[in-house]
C-alpha positions, 0 to 999 in steps of 0.5 A, spaced: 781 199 375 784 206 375 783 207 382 787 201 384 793 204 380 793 210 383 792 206 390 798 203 388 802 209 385 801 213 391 803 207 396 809 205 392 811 213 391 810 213 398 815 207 400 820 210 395 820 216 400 821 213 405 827 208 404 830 215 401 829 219 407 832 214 411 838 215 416 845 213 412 850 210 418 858 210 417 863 207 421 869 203 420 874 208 417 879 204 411 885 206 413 888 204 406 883 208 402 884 213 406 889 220 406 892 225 411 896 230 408 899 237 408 902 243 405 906 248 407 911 253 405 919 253 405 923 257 403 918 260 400 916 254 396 910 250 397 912 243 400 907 237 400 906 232 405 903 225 408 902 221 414 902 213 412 899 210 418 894 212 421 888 209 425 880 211 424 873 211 428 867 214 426 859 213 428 856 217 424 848 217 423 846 223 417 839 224 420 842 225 427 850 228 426 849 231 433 850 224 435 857 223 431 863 220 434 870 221 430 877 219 433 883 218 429 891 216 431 896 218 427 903 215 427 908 221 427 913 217 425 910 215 419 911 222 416 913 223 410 915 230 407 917 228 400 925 227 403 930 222 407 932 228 410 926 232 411 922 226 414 928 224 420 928 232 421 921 233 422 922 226 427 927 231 432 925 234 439 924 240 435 918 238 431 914 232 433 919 228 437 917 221 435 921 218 440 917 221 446 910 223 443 909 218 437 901 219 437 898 225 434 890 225 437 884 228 435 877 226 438 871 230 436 866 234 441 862 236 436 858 235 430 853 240 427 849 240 420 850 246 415 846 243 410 848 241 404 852 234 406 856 239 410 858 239 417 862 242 423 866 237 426 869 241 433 874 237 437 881 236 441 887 236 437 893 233 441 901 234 439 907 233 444 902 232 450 898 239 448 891 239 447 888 244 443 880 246 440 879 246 432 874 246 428 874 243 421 868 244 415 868 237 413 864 235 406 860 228 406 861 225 398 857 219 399 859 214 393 856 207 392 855 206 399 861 209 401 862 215 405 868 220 403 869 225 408 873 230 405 876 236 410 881 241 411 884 246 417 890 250 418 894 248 424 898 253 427 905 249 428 906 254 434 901 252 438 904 245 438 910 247 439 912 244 432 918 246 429 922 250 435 929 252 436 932 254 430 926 253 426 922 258 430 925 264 425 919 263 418 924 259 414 917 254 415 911 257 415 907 258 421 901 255 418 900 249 416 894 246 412 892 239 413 887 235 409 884 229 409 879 225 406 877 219 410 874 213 407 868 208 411 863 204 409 855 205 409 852 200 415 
């Protein structure tokens, strides 16, 4: 009889292993429960902001990350810097001009493991039809069978030609820190 039971502890400890240790997939980015955001200074004063529409995909296998895929399109226009006037500002030729270049891109290249539910995504980020490699730690906070993935970087807006002309002086800082946190559920 005890040997059954050991039998039987071994096997169900067993199983147990193997269902924790299996692959966890995330796709399908939930725009709504899903935030990009970015701080940057003014006049010395930190300013907040956001983009309120944007659209995500993701492929993501924990057990082989080397294989990911993310891609997200951010609706410039959609920008909100706390004011009616900031927001139309920011919408002019000398920042995002909306009107030529409504999308903001970025597509990943890369993904590498670092351990710890931590991960590099390395990809293009694309403004105004200028296309530039950066590099962003994302952090993986698994809740309920969802994926938080959760990051920042900063941006320098000169690479983009972001805030040219009469803004190019220092009034707005030449570093911009966007974070995000993007929401997918578990497949």
């Amino acid at each position: 009889m005890r040997f059954r039971f050991l039998r039987f502890a071994a096997i169900a400890a067993a199983m147990v292993f193997t269902v924790s240790a299996q692959a966890v997939e995330y796709n399908q980015v939930n725009a709504a429960a899903s935030q990009i955001s970015f701080t940057f200074s003014q006049f010395g004063s930190r300013v907040y902001g956001t983009f309120g529409q944007f659209e995500g995909t993701l492929d993501f296998d924990t057990q082989n990350p080397a294989t990911a895929h993310a891609a997200l399109n951010i609706q410039l226009a959609s920008i909100d810097a706390g004011s009616s006037d900031a927001n139309t500002e920011l919408q002019k030729p000398a920042w995002f001009d909306t009107e030529h270049y409504p999308l903001g891109t970025f597509k990943s290249t890369s993904v590498k493991a670092l351990g710890g539910d931590r991960y590099l995504f390395i990809g293009d980020l694309t403004l105004k039809t200028i296309t530039r490699k950066v590099k962003v730690q994302v952090q993986l906070k698994p809740e309920s069978g969802i994926g938080v993935f959760v990051g920042e970087f900063a941006l320098n807006r000169d690479d983009f030609k972001v805030g040219e002309g009469e803004w190019a002086d220092g009034v707005v800082s030449k570093d911009i820190n966007i974070r995000f946190r993007m929401v997918a559920p578990q497949r």
